[in-house]
N, C-alpha and C positions, 0 to 999 in steps of 0.2 A: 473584303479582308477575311481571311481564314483563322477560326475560331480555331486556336491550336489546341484547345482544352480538350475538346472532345477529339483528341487523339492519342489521350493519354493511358494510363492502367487502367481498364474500366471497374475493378473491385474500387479502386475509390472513391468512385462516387457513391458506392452503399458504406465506406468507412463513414461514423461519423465524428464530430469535434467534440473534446472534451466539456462536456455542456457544466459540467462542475465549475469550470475556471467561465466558461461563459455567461451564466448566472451570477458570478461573483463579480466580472468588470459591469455587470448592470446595477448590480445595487451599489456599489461604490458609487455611483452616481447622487446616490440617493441622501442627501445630506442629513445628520444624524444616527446613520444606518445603526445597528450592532449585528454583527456577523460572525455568525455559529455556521460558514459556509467552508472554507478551503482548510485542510488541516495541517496548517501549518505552524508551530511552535513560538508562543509569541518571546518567548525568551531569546534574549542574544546570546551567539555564540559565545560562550566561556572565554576569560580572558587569557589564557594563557594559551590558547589553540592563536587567536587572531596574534597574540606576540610570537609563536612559533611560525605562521605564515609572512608577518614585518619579519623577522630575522629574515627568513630566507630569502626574501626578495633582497636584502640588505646584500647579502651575501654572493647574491645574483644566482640564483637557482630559479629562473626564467630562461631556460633553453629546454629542447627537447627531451622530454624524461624516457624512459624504458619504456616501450610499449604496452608489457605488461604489469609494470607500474614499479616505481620504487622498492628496491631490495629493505629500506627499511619500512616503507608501510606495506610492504608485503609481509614480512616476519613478524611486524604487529599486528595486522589482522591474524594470523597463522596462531601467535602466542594468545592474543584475546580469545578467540573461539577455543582453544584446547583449555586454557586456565577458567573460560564461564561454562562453557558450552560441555565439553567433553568429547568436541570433532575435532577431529586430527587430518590434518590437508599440508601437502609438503607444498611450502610457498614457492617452491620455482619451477613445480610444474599443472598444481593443483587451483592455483589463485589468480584469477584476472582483476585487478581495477578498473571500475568502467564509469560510465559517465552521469551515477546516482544508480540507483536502481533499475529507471526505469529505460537508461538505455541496453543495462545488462540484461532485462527480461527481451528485450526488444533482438538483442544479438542472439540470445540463445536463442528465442524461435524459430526464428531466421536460419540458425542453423541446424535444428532438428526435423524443420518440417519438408516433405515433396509435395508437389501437389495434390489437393484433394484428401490429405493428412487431417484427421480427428483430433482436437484437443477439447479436453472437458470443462467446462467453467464453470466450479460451480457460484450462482448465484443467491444471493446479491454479492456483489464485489465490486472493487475499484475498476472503474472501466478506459485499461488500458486493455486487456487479455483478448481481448476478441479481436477488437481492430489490429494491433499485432498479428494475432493469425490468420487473420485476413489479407493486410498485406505481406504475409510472407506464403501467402499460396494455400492456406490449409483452411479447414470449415472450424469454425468454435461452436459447439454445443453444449447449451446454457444447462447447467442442473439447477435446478429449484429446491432450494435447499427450507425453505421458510416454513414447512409443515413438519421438518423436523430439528428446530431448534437452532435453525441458522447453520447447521452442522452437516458435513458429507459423512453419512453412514456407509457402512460395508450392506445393507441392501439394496440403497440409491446407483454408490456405484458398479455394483454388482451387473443391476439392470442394464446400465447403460453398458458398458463392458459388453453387454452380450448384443444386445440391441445393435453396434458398432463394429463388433472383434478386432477385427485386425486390424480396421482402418483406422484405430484411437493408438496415438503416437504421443500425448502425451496426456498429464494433470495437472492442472493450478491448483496451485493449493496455499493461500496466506494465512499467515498466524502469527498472530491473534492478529483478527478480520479486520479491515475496510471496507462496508462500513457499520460494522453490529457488533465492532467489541468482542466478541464471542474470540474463545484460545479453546484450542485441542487437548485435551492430556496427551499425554505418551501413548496410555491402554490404545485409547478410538484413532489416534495413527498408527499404531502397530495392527490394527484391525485392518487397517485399509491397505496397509505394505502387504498383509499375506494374500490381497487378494492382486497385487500388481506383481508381485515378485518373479524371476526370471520370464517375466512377460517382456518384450522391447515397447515397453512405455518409460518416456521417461515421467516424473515427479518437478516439476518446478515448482520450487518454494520459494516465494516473497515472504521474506523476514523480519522486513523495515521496522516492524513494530516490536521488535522482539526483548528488546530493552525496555519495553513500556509493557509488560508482562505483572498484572497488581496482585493477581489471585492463583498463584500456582507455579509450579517448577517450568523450566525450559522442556521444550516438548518440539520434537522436530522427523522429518522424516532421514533426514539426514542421519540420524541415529541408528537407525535400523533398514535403511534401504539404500547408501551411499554408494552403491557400485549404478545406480538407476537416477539420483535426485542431483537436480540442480541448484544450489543454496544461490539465493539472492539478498543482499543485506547491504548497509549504507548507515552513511552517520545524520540523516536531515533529520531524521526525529528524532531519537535519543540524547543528542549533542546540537541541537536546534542549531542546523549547518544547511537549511534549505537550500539556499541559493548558491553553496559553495561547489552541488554538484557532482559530490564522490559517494560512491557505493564499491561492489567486488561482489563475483560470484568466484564459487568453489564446486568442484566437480571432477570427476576423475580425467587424470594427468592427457589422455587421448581426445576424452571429449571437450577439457577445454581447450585445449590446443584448437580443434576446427572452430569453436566458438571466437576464439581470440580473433581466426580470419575474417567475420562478419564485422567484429567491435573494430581489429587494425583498419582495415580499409573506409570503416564511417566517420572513427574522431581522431583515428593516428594513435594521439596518450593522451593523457590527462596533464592538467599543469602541475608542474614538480612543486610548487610552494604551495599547492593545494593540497598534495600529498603529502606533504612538510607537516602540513598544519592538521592532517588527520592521523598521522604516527602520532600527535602530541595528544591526542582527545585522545584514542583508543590506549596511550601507555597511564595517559594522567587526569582522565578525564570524569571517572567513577561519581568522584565526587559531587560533581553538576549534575550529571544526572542522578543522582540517587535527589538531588534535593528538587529537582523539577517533577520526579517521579512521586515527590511528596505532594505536591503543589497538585499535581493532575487528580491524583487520589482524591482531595480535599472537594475539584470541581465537581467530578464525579459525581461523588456522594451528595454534594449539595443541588447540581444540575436533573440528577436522577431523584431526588425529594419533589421538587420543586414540580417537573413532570410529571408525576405520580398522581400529584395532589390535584392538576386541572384537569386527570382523568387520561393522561396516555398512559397505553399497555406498552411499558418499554424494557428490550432486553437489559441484562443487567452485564454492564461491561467488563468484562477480565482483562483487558488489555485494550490496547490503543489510548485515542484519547476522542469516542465519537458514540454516542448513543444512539440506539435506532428507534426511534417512536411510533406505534403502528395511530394513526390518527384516531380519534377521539369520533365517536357519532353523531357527534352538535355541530363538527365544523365540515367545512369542503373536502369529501373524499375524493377530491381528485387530488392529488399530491403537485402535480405539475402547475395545475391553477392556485392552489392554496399557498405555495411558499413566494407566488406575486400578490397575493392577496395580503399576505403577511409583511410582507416588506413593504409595499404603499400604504398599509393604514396600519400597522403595527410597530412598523420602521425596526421588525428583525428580521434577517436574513437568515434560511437557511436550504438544505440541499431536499432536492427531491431523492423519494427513497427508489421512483422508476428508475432513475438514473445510472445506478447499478444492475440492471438488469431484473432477469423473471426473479419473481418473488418480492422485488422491492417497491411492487403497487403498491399505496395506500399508506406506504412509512415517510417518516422526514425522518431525515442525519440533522445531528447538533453536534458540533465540534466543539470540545470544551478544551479547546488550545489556546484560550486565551482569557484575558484575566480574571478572577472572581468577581472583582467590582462591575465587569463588564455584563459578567452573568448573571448577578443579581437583577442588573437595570432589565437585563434583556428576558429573565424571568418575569419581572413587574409587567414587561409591557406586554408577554403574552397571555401571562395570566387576565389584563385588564380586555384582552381582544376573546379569550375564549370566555367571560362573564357576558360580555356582548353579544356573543353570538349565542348563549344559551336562552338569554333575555329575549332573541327573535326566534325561538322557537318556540 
């Protein structure tokens, strides 16, 4: 019998799987877990989003939507982003809806990159970026951002710019970060625009977080380098809409147009009552988020006490909803063996910091996406595993 496998793209067999979500179906396993692992919102979607999506199914808005997505959650993303933001994108030729974010990062690469095309990542980060450029035919080269403050400076990328020249086609760049919290100001991206500017690099920005912004104004590249940056943005955080699967990028009228060919031919559209129900979050949805946005704040500060006090050096988070911890001297500095160490005898789960790439040796992520009462237990029980393990030294 002929092994059809190994006849396939051979880059993916160096792609690897989301090991975030694959750690997580393991300790689910694990009866009484508490899991500081996938960052997902524990709150329900708002009521009046899931009544706006029952209407429309009522209505029968289950047929084939616009490709590039409904005329009215196009003009409400269009109006959201000029009345928070201050970006201006004309919704019928500048806006695609796509299928959460992470299919919209995945379209746009796909359609920026040729073979053998440079894209910068800096790390640590969520690791979709690299296997994306992987398989869409280009190299991802990881920056190490962890010696200076989880931050891409204009002499990091500097370096690498030149190390590369011309073969770097584009930047990842998310804000406020996955997985260290860490937000840009305006100044340190406009530092980095003048060093991309009328260069053919693009700017990919992941924005998903940008509503969970605690300690500072909105800050984007978008701002100052929109004729080059690709915005990527979505309702699963803000408006805890994880599994509904809607996001939109914004980008100039040309460039998204070829991008729209990669997104049409992968998912077609998106479902119109889904759309339905994200025109209602983005026209009327402030509200829930502002109070979920209190609720994170509160983890935050108590999650980041809490840590502090059993001796992690942990950044301190401006946004998202996920702490980076660099490990403690008393316990397992191996990150990869420590958060199984942790889940069997501490019964908490949480992410390795290698996970996210260079720089994220020797940290653990804690998601504090979910409830207080959950974080308390789950601080008790790691505080009672790191007394133990000082005790065997």
């Amino acid at each position: 019998m002929t092994d059809m496998s190994k006849h396939m793209r051979k880059v993916l067999s160096d792609v690897p799987t989301l090991k975030v979500f694959d750690f997580s179906q393991y300790v689910s396993k694990i009866p009484g877990i508490i899991k500081f692992t996938i960052g997902e919102p524990d709150f329900d979607t708002p009521a009046d989003v899931k009544e706006a999506a029952i209407k429309s199914i009522e209505n029968n808005r289950t047929h084939y939507a616009p490709q590039r997505g409904t005329t009215g959650l196009l003009t409400a993303i269009a109006d959201t982003l000029a009345k928070k933001y201050g970006l201006h994108y004309d919704p019928k030729t500048e806006i695609l809806v796509t299928n959460g974010v992470t299919e919209g990062i995945y379209s746009a690469l796909t359609a920026i990159i040729n073979p053998g095309d440079v894209v910068l990542v800096p790390t640590p980060t969520f690791s979709i970026y690299s296997p994306d450029v992987m398989i869409a035919g280009g190299v991802p080269v990881e920056v190490d951002t962890s010696a200076t403050n989880f931050k891409l400076t204009p002499e990091l990328l500097h370096k690498y710019l030149t190390k590369y020249g011309d073969r770097v086609k584009g930047l990842i760049l998310v804000n406020p970060s996955n997985p260290t919290g860490i937000a840009y100001r305006q100044d340190e991206i406009n530092e980095l625009a003048e060093l991309l500017k009328n260069k053919p690099i693009f700017t990919i920005c992941d924005e998903i977080y940008s509503e969970l912004n605690y300690d500072g104004e909105y800050s984007s590249m978008a701002k100052v380098l929109p004729e080059q940056t690709i915005l990527a943005n979505g309702l699963s955080k803000s408006y805890a809409m994880t599994g509904w699967r809607i996001g939109y990028l914004c980008a100039p009228a040309k460039v998204t147009s070829l991008i729209f060919k990669v997104h049409a031919f992968a998912v077609t559209d998106i479902a119109t009552f889904v759309q339905d129900a994200a025109e209602a979050a983005l026209r009327d949805g402030d509200k829930a988020t502002r109070q979920m946005d209190q609720q994170y704040i509160k983890r935050r500060d108590y999650m980041y006490r809490r840590l502090t006090e059993m001796g992690f050096d942990c950044t301190q988070p401006m946004g998202a909803f996920y702490i980076f911890a660099k490990i403690p001297p008393f316990l397992n500095q191996d990150d990869n063996e420590l958060i199984y160490q942790l889940a069997n005898e501490a019964k908490v789960a949480v992410t390795a910091g290698s996970n996210f790439g260079r720089g994220g040796e020797g940290y653990l992520r804690f998601s504090y996406a979910t409830s207080l009462e959950q974080i308390k237990e789950g601080m008790d029980r790691l505080a009672r595993f790191c007394e133990q393990a000082k005790n065997k030294k």
